[in-house]
C-alpha positions as CSV (number, residue, x, y, z in Angstrom):
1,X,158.7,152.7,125.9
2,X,155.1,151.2,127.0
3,X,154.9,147.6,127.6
4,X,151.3,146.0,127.3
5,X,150.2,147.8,124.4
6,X,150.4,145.0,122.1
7,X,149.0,142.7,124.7
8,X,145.8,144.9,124.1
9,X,145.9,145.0,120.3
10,X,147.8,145.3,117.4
11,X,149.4,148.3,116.0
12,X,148.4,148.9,112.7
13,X,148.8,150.8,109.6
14,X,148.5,151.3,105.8
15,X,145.9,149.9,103.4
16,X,146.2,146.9,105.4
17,X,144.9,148.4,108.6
18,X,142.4,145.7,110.3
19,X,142.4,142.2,110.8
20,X,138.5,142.2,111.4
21,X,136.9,139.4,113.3
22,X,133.4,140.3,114.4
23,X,132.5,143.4,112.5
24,X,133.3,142.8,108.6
25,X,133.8,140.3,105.6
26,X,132.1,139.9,103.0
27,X,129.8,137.2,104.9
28,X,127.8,138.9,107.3
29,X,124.5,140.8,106.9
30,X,126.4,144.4,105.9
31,X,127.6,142.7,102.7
32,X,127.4,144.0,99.1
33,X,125.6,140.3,98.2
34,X,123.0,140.5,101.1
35,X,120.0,141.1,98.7
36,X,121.3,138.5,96.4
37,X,118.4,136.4,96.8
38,X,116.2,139.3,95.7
39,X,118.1,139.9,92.9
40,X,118.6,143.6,94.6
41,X,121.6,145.1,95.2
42,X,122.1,145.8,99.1
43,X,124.2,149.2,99.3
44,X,126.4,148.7,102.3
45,X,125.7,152.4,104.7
46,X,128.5,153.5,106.9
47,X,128.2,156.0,109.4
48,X,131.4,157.7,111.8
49,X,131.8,158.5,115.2
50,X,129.5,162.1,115.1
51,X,126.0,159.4,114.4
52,X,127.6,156.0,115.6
53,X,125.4,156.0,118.5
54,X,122.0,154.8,119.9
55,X,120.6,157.9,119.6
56,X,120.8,157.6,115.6
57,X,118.4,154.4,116.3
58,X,115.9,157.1,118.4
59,X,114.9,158.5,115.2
60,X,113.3,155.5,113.7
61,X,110.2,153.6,114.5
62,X,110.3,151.1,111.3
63,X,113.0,147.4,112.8
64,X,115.5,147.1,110.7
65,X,115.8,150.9,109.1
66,X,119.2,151.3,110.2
67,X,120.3,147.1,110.4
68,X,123.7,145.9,109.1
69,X,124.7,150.1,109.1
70,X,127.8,150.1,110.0
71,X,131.0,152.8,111.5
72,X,133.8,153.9,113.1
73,X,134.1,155.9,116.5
74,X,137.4,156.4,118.4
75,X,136.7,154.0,121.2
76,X,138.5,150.9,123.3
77,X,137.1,148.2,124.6
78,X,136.1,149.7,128.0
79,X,136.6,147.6,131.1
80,X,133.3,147.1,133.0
81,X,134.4,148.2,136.1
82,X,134.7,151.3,134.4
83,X,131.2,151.3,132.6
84,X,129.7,150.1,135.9
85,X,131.5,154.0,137.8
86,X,130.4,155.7,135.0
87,X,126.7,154.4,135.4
88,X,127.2,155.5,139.2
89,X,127.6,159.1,138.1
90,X,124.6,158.5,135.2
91,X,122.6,155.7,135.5
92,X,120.8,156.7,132.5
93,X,124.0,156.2,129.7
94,X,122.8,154.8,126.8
95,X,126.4,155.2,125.1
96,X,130.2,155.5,126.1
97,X,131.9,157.2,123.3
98,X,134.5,160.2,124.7
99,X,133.7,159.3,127.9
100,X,137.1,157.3,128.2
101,X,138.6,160.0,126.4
102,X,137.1,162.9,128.7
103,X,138.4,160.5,131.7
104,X,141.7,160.9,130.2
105,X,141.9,164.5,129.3
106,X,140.8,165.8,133.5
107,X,143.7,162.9,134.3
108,X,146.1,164.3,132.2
109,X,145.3,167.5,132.8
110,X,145.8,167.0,136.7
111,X,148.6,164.8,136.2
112,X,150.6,167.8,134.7
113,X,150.1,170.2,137.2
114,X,151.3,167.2,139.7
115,X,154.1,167.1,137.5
116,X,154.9,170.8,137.6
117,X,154.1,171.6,140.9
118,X,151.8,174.3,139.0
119,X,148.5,175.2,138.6
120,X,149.5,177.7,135.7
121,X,148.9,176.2,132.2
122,X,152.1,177.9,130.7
123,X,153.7,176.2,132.7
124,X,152.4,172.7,133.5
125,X,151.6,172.5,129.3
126,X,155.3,171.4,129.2
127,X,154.6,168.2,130.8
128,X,151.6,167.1,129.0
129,X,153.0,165.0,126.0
130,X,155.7,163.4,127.9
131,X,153.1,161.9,130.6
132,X,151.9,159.5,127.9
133,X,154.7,158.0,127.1
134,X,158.5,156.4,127.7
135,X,158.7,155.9,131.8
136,X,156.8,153.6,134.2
137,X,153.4,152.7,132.9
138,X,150.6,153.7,135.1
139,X,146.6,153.6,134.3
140,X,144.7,155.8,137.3
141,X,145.9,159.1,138.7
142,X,147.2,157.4,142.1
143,X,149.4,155.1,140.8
144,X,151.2,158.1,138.2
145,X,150.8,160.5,141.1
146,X,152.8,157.8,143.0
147,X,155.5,157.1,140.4
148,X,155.5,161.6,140.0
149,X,156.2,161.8,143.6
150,X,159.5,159.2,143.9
151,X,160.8,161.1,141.4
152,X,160.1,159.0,138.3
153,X,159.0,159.3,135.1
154,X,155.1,158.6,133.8
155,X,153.5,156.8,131.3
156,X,150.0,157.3,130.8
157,X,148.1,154.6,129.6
158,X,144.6,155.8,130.1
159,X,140.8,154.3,130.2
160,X,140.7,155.3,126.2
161,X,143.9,153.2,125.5
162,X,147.1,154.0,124.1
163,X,147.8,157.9,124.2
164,X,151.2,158.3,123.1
165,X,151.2,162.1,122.3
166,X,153.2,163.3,119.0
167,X,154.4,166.4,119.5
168,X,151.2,168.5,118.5
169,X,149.6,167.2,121.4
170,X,147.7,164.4,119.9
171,X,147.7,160.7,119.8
172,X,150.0,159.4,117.7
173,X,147.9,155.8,117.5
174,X,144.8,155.0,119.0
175,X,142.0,152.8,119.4
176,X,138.8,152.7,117.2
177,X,135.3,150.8,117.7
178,X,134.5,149.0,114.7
179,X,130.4,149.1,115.0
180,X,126.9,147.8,113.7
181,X,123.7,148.4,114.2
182,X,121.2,145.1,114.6
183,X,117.7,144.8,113.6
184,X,115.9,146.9,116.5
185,X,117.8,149.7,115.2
186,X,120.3,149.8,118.2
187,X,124.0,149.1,118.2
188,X,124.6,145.2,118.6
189,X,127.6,145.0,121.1
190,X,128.1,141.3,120.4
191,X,129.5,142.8,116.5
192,X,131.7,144.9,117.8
193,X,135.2,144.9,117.6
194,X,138.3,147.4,117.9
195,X,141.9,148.1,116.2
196,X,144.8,150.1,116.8
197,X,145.6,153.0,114.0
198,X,148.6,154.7,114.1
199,X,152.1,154.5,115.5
200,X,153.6,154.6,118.6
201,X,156.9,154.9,117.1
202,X,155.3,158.9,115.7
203,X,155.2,159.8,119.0
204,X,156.7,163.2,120.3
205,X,160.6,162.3,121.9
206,X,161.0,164.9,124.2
207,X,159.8,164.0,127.8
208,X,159.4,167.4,129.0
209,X,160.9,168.6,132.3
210,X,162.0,166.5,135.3
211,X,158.8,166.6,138.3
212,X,158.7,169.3,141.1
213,X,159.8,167.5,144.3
214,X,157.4,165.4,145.8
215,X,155.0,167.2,148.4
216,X,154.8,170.3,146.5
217,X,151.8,172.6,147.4
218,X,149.8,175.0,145.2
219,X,146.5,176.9,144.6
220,X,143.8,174.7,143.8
221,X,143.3,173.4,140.3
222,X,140.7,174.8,138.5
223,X,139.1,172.6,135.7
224,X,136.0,174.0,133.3
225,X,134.0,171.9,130.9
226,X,133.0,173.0,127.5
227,X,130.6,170.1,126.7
228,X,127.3,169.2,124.3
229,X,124.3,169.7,126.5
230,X,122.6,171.0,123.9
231,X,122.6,171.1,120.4
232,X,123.2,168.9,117.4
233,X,126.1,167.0,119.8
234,X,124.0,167.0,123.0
235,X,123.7,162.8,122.8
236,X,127.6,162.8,123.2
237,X,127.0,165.1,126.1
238,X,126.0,162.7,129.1
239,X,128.7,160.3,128.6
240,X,131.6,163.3,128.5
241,X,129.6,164.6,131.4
242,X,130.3,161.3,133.1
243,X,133.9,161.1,132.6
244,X,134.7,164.6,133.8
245,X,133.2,163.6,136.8
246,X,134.8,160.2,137.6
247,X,138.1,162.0,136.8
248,X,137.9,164.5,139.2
249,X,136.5,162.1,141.9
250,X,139.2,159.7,141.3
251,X,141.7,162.3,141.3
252,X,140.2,163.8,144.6
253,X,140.2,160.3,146.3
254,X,143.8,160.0,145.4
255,X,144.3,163.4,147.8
256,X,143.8,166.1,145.1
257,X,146.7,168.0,143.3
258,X,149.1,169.8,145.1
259,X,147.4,168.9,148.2
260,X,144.2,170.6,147.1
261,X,141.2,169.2,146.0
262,X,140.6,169.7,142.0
263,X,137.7,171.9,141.2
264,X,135.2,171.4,138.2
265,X,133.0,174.0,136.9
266,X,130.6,173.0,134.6
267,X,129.7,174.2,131.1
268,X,127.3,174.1,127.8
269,X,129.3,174.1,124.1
270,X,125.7,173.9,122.0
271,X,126.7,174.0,118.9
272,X,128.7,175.8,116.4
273,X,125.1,177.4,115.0
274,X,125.0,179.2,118.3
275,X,127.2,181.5,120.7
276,X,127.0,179.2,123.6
277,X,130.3,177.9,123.7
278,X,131.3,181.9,123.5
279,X,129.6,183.2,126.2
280,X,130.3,180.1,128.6
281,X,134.1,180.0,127.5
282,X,133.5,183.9,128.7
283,X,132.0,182.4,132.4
284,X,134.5,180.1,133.1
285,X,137.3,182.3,131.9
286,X,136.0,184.9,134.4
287,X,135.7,182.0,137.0
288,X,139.3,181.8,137.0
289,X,139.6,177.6,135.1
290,X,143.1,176.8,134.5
291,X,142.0,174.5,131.8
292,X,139.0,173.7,129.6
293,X,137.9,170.4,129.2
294,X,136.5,170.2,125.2
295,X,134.4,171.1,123.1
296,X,133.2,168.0,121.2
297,X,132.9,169.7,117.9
298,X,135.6,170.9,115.9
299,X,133.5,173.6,114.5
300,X,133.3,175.0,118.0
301,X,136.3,174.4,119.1
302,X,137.2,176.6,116.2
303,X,135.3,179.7,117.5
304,X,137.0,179.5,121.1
305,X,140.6,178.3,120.9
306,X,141.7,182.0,120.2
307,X,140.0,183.4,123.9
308,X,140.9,180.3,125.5
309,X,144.7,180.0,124.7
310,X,145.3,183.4,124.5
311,X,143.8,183.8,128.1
312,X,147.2,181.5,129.2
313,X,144.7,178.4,129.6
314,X,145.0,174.7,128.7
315,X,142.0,173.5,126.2
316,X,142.5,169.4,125.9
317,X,139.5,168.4,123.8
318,X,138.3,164.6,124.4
319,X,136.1,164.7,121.1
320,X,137.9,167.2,118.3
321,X,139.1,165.1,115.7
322,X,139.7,167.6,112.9
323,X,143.0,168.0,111.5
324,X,143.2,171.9,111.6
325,X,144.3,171.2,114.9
326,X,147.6,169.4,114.2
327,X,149.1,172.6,113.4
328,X,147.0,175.5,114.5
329,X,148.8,178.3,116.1
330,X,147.7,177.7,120.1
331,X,151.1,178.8,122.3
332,X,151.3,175.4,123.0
333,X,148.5,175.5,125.2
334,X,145.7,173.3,123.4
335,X,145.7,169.0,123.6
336,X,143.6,166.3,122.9
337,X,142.5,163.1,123.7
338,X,140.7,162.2,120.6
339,X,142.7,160.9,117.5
340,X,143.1,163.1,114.6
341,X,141.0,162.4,111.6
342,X,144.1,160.9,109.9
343,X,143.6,158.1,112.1
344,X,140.0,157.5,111.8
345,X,140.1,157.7,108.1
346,X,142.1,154.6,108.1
347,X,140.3,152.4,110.1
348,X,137.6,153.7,108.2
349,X,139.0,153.6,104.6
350,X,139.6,149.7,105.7
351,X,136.4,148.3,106.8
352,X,135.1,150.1,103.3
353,X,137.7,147.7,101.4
354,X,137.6,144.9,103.9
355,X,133.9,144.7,103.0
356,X,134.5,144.1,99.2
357,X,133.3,147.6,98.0
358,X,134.4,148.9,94.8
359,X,132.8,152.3,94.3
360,X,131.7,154.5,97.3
361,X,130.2,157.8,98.1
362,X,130.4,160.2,100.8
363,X,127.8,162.4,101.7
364,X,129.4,164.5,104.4
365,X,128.3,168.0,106.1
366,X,130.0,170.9,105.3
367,X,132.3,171.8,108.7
368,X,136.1,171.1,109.7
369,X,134.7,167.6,110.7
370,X,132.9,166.5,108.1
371,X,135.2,168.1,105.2
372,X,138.5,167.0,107.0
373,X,137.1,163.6,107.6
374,X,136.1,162.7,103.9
375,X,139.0,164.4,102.6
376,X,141.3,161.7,104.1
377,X,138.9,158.6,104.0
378,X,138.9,159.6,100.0
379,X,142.6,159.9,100.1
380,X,143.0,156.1,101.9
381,X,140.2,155.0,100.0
382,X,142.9,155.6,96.9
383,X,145.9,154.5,98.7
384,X,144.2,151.4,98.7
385,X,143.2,150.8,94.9
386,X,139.9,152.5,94.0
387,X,140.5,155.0,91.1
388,X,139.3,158.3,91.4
389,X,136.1,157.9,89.6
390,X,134.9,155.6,91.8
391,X,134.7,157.5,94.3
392,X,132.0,160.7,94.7
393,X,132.3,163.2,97.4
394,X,129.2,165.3,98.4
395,X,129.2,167.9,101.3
396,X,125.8,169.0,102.1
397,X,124.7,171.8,104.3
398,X,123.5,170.3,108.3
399,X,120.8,173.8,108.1
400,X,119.3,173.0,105.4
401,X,115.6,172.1,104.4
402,X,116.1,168.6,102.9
403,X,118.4,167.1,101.5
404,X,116.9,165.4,98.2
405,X,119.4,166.7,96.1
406,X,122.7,165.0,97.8
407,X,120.5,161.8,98.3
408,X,119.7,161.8,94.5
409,X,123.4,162.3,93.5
410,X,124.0,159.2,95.5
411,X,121.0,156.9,93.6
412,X,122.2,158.4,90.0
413,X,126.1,157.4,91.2
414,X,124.7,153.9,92.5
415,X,127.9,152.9,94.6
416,X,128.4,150.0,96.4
417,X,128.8,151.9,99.6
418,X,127.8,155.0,101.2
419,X,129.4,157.3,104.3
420,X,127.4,159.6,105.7
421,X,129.7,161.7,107.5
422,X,127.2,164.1,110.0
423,X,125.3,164.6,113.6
424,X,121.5,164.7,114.2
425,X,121.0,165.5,110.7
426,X,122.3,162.2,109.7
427,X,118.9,160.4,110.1
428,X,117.1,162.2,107.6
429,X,119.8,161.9,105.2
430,X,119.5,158.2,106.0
431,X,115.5,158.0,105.6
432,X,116.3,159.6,102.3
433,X,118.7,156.6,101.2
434,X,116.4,154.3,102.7
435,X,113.1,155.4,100.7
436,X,114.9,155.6,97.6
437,X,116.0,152.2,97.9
438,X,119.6,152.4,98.9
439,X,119.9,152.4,102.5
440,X,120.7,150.4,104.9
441,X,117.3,149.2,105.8
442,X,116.4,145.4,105.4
């Protein structure tokens, strides 16, 4: 089994998920008594990882509109070293979420066809899960290619953090960015901190098949991206962008797979209001990929798993976090990086009761994302003592006009907390909140 996980964090799970340090209690500025001087009640805003980003700060001029907001995103406490490559491919990142877990996925992705002497996803998709766990514990594509080529057995631990695949092709624990945004409306790194949720111990058992002999050749391996440069997700896209590309660099320092360089092709998701992720799923197809790299959004992966898996080609997503994917029908041949909304509940569930919040409301869009995610942050949010009617949970639609009706549910309900569970849309739901005097604006 891995050794060093624990020396990273601490496995956690339950109600009693976080032990939080920098980003929680009932002390800091986020609190339910921060307006107590006022005589106002502060309503503590929480946000997730589809608008727990600096571009949710872009859309506000006024300091302090979004302050003390705080969320969850899957995310580890990224080395600089790795921050520092990343800014080599894009000097311009303003954020890093999925880019560890893009990283990871062309990794993984490469490290299988290593494993399987392949360059066929029907075949090489029955080493994926096994790579990220049990063996000899390696964190760049050298060192495992290394460990592949004397015969031994990997484990995977990646720039995203524990992987640990159960046997849907998930992690079975990961790590999670407990954020807040400060005063000028950006995120304040000095408040962040980060837990473990999940198990390693739910993890798949069944390592997959012994390595191809070492120097085994092949055709060249093919990877396509499927990621936001435009649409409601396109602020997730540079830093995605920027892990593909470090992967396949690192990879291709390391001498390639199967003696080959790896080739990367490009591609535009959009978003799930359009048919881009159709017609460029169509393009790479025709281009010959052996896997697809994404899409962010569940909502598109949704409308290309089908063409992609049936085609015989791997999809490992570094950003789809909806459960419809634990057990959707995909011959085996779709993975991701990013945890399943299962997990994410839980941390996020947590810092809702860490913070001393008694009734909450959700006000989440109305996709596998936004419906998944607030269906399990109600259920933990239960497991962990509020009753039923004290919690209220709104879907709204992203398209349309305003949404005054689902920000007026939340003043009538008056909770102590609200998640807004949404993309680009999120900042007008939060201007709502905040001009009807229960955002998170100070």
């Amino acid at each position: 089994m891995r050794t060093g996980t624990t020396a990273r964090s601490i496995a956690v799970t339950g109600a009693a998920l976080l032990a939080i340090t920098a980003c929680g209690g009932s002390d800091d500025e986020g609190s339910t008594d921060a307006g107590a001087d006022s005589g106002e009640k502060q309503v503590n805003v929480y946000g997730t990882d589809g608008n727990m980003g600096n571009a949710l700060g872009e859309d506000f001029s006024e300091e302090g509109a979004l302050a003390g907001m705080k969320g969850t995103t899957p995310l580890t406490d990224l080395s600089d070293d790795f921050k520092n490559r990343l800014l080599e491919i894009d000097p311009d990142l303003q954020d890093y979420n999925y880019a560890g877990e893009t990283y990871d996925a062309v990794i993984l992705t490469a490290l299988a066809a290593q494993a399987a002497g392949s360059t066929e996803a029907n075949v090489f998709k029955e080493y994926v899960n096994g790579l990220t766990f049990g063996g000899d514990t390696c964190t760049d594509f050298a060192s495992c290619k290394e460990i592949l080529d004397a015969g031994g057995n990997v484990d995977y631990d990646g720039a995203s953090g524990p992987l640990s695949f159960a046997d849907p092709g998930e992690p079975a624990e990961a790590s999670f960015g407990l954020l807040q945004f400060g005063d000028d409306n950006t995120l304040d790194d000095e408040l962040t901190s980060f837990v473990i949720a999940g198990d390693e111990d739910n993890a798949a058992t069944d390592e997959g098949p012994a390595p191809a002999p070492a120097g085994a050749t092949g055709d060249p391996l093919v990877i396509g991206t499927l990621l936001p440069l435009t649409g409601n997700l396109a602020f997730l896209g540079p830093p995605e962008v920027a892990g593909a590309a470090l992967a396949v660099q690192d990879i291709n320092a390391a001498g390639g797979v199967l003696g080959q360089p790896v080739q990367l092709i490009e591609g535009d998701s959009g978003d799930a209001s359009t048919d881009t992720a159709t017609q460029t799923v169509d393009r790479l197809l025709q281009s010959g990929v052996d896997a697809i790299v994404g899409a962010a959004s569940s909502g598109v992966s949704l409308t290309v798993i089908d063409a992609i898996t049936q085609a015989g080609v791997m999809q490992i997503s570094p950003a789809n976090t909806s459960d419809q994917f634990t057990t959707y029908n995909d011959n085996n041949l779709y993975f991701r990086t990013a945890p399943p909304d299962t997990l994410q509940a839980r941390a996020l569930a947590d810092l809702i009761i860490e913070d001393g919040n008694n009734t909450v409301g959700i006000l989440a869009l109305n996709d596998p994302y936004g419906t998944g995610l607030a269906e399990n942050t109600v259920q933990n949010l239960m497991d962990a003592g509020l009753s039923e009617d004290a919690i209220q949970s709104i879907t709204y639609d992203p398209q349309a006009a305003n949404f005054d009706s689902e920000v007026q549910e939340m003043v009538d309900f008056n909770p102590d907390a609200i998640v807004v569970i949404g993309f680009e849309e999120s900042s007008r739901i939060i201007e709502g909140l905040n001009q009807n005097g229960i955002g998170p604006q100070r």
